[in-house]
DOFIMI-218960 format. One record per residue: x, y, z of N, C-alpha, C, CB in turn. Coordinates in pm, whole numbers, plus 50000, padded with zeros to 5 digits. Last residue first. Glycine has a CB too. Example, Ala and Ser with C-alpha at 12.3 -4.5 7.8 and 13.67 -1.06 7.14 Angstrom:
512854977550708513674989450714512905000350787514084994050572
513194943150780512304955050780513204967050780511314955350905
REM end
This chain:
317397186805009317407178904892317977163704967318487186604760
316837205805217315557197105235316417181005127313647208205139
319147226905164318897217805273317997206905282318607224105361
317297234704891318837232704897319447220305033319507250304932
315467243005015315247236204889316597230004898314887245304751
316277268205179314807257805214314917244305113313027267605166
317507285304982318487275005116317387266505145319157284005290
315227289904797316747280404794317617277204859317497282604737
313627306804977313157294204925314477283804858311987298504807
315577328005051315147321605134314397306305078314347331205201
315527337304775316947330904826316467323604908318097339504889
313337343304700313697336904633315597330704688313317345104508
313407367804878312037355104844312677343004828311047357004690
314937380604754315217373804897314147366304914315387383205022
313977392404560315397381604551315417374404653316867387704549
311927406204649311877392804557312837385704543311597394104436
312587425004834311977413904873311837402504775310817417604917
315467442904891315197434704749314417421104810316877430104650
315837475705021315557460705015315507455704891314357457005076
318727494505089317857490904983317257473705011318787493204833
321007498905252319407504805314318947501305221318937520305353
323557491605228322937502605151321817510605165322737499105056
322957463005301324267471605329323947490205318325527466105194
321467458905129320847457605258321837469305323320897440705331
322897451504888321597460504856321017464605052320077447404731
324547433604996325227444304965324097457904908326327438604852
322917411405052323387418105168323787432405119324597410205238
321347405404794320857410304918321637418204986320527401104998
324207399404659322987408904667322087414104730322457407404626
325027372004828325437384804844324907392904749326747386004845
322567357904790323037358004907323717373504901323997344804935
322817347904500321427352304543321717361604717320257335004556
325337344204400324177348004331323237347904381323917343204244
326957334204651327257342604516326627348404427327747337704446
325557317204764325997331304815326257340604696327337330504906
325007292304599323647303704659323957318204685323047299104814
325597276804384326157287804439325617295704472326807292704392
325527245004513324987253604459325517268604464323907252004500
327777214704518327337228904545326637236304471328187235804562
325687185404390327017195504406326647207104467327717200004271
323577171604345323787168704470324927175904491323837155104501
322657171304027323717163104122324157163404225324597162104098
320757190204118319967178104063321637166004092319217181703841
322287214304127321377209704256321217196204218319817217604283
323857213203904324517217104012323347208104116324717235604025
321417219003713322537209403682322917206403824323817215603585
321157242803844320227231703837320447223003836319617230303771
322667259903774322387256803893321837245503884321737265003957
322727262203470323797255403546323847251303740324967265703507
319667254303345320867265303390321937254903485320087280903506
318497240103049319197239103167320447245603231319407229103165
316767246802799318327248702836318127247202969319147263202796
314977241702569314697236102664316257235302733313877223602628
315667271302372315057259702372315067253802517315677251202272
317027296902385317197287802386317267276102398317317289002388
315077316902240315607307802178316787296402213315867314102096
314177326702485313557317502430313967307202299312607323802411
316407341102564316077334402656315257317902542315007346102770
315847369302475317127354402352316897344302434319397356002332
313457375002537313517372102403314807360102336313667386702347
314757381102796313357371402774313267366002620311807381102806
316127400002697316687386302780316117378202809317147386602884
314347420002622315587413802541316337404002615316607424402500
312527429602857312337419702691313247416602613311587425402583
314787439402988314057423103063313397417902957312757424103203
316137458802878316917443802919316457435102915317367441003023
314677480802950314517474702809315387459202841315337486502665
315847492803119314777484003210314347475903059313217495003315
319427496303205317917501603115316847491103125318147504002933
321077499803444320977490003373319887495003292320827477703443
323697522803620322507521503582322477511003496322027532403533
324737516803943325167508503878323887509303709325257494203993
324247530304187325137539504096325397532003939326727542004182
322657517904345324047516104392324527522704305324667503104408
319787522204198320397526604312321807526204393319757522904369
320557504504002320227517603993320697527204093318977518103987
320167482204147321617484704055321747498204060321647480003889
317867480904240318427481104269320147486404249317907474804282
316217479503959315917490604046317217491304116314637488804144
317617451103878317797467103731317797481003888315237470403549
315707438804043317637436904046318057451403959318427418203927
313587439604002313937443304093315377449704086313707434104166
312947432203745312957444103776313857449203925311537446503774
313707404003772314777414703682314407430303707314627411903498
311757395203944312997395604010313667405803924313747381604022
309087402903756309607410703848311137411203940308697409503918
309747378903613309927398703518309847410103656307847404803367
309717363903695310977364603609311187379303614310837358403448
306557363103734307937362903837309367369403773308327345403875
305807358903494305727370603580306857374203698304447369103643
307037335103478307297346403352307097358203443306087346403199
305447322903665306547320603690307867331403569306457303803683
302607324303511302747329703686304057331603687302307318303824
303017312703247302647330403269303007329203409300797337503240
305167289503165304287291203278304037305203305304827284903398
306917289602989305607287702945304677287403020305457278702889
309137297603129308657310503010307387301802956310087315102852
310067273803220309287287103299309097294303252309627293803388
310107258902981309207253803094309167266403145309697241603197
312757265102868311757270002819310577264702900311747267502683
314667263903122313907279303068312817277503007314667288302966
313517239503313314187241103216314187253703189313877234303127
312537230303648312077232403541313627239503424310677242703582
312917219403933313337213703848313107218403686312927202803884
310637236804069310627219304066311137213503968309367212804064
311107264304133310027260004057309527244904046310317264203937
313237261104249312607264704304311287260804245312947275204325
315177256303980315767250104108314297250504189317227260204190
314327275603801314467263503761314377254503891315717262403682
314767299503946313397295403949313167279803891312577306103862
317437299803948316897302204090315427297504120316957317404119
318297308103670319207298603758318057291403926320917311903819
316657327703634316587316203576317217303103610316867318703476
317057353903827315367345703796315617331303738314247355003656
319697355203868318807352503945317557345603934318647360903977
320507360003586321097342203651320267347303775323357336603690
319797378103448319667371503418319527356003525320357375203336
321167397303637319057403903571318807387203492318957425503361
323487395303688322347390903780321087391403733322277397903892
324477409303462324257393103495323647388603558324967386703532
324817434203579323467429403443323807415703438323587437203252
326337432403765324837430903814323877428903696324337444303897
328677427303628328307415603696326557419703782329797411803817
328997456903506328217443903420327947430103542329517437203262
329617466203747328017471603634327687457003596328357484103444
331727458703838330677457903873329107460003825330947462403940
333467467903560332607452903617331907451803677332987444303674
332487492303345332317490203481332047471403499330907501203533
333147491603049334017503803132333947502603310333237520603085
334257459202912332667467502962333467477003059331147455703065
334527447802587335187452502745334137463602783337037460202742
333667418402439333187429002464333857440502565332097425002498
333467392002213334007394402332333817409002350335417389902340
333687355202096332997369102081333177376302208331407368202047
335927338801976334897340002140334657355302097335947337202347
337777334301813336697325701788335827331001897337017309801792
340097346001835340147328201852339057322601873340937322201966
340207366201783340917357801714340497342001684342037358601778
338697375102051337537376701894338277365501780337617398101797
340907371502202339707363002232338407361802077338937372002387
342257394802155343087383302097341577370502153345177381302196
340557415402186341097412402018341357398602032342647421201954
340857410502478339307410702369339517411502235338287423802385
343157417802508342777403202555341747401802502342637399802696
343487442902450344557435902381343847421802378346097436502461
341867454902621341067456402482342457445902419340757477202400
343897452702843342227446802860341617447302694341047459902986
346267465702810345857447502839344447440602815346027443803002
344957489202835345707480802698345407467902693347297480302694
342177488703063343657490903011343647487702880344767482703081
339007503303174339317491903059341047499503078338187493202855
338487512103466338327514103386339537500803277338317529103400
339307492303783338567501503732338567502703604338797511403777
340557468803892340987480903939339867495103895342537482003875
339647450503763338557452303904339377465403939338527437304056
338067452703449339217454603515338867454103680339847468303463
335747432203208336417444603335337467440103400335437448903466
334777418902922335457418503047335627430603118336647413203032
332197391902819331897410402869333287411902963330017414302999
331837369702582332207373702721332587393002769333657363502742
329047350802404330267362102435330907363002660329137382802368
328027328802361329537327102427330157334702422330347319202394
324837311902206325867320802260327427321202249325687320002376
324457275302264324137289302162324907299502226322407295102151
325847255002339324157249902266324097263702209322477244802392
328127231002369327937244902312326367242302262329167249602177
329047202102504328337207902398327717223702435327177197302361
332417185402549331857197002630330497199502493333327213102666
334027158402693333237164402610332217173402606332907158202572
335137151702958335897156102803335477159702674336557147102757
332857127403027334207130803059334977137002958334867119903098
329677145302912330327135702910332177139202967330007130702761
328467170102885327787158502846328317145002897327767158402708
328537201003009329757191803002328887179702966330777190203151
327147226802838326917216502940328237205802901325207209102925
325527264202776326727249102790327077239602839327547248802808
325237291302689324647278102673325777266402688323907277302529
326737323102774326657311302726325997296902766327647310302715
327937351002865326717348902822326737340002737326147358502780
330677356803118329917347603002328267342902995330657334003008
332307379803238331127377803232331077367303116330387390203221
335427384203398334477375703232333107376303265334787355603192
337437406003607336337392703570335987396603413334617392303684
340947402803668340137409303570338857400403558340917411103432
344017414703847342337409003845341407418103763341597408604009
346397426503943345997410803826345167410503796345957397203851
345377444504078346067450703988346047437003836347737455304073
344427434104316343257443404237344517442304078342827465904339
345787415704458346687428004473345807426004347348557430204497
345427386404609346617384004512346817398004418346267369604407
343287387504780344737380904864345497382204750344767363204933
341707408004710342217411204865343137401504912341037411404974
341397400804431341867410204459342447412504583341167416704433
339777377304522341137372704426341967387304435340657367504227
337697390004612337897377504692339807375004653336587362404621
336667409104429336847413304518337767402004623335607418204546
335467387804210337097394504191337627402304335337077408504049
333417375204376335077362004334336357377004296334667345904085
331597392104433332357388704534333777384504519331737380004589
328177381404277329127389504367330227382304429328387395604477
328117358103973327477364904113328707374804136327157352604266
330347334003848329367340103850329057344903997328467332603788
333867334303707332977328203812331537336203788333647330303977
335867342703572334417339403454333637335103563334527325403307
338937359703592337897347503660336397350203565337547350703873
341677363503525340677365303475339757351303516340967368903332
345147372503634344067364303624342707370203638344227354703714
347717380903439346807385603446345837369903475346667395503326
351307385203577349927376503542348847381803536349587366903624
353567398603597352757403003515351467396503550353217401203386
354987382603811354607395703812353607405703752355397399003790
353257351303819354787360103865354327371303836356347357803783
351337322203929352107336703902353507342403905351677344103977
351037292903996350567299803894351317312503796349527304003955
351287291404244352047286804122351997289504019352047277804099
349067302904364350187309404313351967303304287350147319804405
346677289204336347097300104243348057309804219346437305804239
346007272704481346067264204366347187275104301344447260804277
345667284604747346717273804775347237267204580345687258304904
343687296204705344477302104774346007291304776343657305304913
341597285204590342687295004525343537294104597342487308804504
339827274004788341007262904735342057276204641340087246104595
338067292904793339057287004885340357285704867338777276404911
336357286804625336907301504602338367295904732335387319004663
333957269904606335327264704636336827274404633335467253604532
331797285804507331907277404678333037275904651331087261904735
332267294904234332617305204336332597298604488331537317804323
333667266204034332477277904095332967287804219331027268804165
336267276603750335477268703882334207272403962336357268303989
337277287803614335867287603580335397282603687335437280603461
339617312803562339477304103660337757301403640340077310703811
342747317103358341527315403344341057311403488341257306003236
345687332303392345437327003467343687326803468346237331703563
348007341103198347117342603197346567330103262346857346803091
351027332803167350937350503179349387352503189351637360503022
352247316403457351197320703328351437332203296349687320603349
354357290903610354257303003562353367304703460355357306903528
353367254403602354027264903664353657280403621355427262303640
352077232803626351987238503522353167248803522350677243403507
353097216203900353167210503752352907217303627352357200803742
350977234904050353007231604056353237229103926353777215704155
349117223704002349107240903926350957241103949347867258704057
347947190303931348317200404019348807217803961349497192904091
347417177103681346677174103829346967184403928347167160203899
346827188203380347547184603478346807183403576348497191603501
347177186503022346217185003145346867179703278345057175003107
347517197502730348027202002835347297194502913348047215502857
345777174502475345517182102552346877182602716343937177702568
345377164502184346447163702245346477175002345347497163302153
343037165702033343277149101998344537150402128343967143301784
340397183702044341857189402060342547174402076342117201402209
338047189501798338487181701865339727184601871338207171001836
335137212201643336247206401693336937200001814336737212401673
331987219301485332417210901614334127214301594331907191001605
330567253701526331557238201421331907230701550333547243001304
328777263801625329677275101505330527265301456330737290201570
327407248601819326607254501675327557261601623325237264501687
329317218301895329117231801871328347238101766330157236301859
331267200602118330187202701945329307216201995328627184701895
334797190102093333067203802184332587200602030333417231402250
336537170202295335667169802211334807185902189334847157702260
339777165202444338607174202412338127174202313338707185102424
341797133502471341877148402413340367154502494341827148802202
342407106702531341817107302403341047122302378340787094602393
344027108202793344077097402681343077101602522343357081902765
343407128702904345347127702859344947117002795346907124602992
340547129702973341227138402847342647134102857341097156502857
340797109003106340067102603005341087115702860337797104103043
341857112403331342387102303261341967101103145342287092003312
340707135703429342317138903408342427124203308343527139503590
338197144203544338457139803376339737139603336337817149303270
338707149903757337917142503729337847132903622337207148403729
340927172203729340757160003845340137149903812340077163003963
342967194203562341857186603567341537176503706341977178903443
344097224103449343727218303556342747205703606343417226903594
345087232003109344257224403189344547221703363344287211903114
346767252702952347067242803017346087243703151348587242703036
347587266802624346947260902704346647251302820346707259702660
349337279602402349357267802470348577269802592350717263302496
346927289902086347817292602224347757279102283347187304902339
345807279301850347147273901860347877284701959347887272301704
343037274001806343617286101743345007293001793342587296001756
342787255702025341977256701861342877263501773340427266301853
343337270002252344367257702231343737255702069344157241402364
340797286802278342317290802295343067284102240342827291102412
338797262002287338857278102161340087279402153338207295502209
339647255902543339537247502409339787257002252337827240602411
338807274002685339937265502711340587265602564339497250002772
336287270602663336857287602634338327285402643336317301402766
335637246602736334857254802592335897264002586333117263502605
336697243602977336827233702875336697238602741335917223702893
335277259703149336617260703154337277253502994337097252403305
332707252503131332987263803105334827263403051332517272303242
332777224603211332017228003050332617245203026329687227203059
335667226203371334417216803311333747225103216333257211603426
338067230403516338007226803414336887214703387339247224703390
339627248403693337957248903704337517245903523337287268803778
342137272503560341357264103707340107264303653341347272303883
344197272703324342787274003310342407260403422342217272403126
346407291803154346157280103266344877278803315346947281903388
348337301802896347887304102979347197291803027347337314102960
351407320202785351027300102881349777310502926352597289003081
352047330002483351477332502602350927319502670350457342502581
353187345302270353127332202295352687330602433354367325802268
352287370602225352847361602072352547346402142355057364302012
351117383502426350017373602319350687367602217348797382002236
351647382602754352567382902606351257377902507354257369302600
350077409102922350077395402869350907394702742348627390702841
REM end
């Protein structure tokens, strides 16, 4: 990646895409939006984010309708959700040329393996983001706590490129981490976005801090994360079982937060069932390892999901 001056392009432009977007273009890389929804509102009156580390406003935002129109990156963001993984195929290689590094922030199993088998392991780098965040409004994104991001290589171990892109992300404000295994870290994500993403939805709509006040559904919590830690374990992937009081703990500070599934179900949008509940199973099944609580809990969200 050039970092003196570097285009980078950012598919899947809503609260995620927008926040980490935004940072970038803050701290004066050019930046360039993919939008649909919010294409009229942000080319007329910018990006808003409020924020617990400061608010700022981008008054003059890159934002395009098509990835033709952006052309060549040296960094290719993609926040979109993992159902529409599809549409890459056709968005993303206008996008590229030789160097590009694209870095997906999608959640669950599968998106780098997916971006690797049609556009060559060697571009592909996932984000883990551990962040509070909700799009409020057309173009206005609010930051409620967090926003590091954990990255890997899908080829394998951390490059230059890779600790170069975590300096230049700390620059610009995003707390940032390079983790020696993605797959590692995308299953310590799961210890999180299974139980909370899954029980909100299942539970009847509930918030975090609502299922951390319900002991039955806490219990729950604490067994899906066990599960998922056991499991990991067993694929080679170790997680320390200390996790589940320390993710319960920052959990609580973040007040009455709405996971992004939820969000997702309650508007009638895709949910991303496969990606985070679906392919775990299979790839723990794959393996001869069961995981009856995840799959509990998957089976009750296609049930929930179809019924809505």
């Amino acid at each position: 990646m050039n970092l003196d001056h570097p285009r980078i392009a950012i598919v899947g432009s809503g609260a995620v895409g927008c926040y980490y977007g935004g940072r970038l273009a803050q701290h004066g890389h050019e930046v360039h939006f993919l939008m649909r929804s919010d294409y009229e509102v942000v080319k007329r009156d910018g990006l808003k984010i409020t924020s617990h580390d400061g608010n700022f406003e981008l008054p003059q935002v890159h934002c395009h309708r098509s990835t033709a129109e952006i052309g060549a990156c040296d960094l290719v963001i993609i926040a979109m959700k993992a159902t529409a993984n599809a549409v890459l195929l056709e968005l993303l290689p206008p996008l590229l040329k030789e160097k590009t590094m694209i870095l997906t922030l999608q959640n669950g199993l599968g998106s780098d393996d997916f971006l690797a088998r049609h556009f060559g392991s060697a571009h592909v780098l996932g984000g883990l983001c551990f962040v509070c965040i909700n799009r409020i409004a057309p173009g206005v994104i609010h930051h409620i706590a967090q926003g590091q991001i954990s990255l890997g290589e899908h080829s394998g171990g951390a490059q230059v490129r890779t600790e170069a892109l975590a300096v230049e992300f700390r620059r610009c404000g995003i707390e940032c981490k390079v983790e020696p295994s993605l797959i590692a870290a995308r299953w310590k994500k799961l210890v999180w976005n299974v139980p909370f993403n899954g029980l909100s939805i299942a539970a009847g709509g509930k918030d975090t801090a609502a299922i951390l006040a319900d002991a039955a559904l806490e219990r729950r919590v604490r067994r899906l994360m066990r599960e998922i830690i056991e499991t990991a374990g067993r694929l080679g992937h170790e997680i320390p079982l200390g996790l589940i009081d320390d993710m319960i703990d920052r959990t609580r500070t973040m007040s009455a937060y709405k996971p992004s599934s939820l969000i997702d179900f309650l508007a009638g949008s895709e949910v991303e069932l496969e990606a985070i509940w679906g392919e775990p199973v299979r790839r723990a099944k794959a393996a001869g390892i069961e995981m009856p609580e995840v799959e509990r809990l998957y089976e009750e969200l296609k049930e929930g999901i179809a019924g809505r």
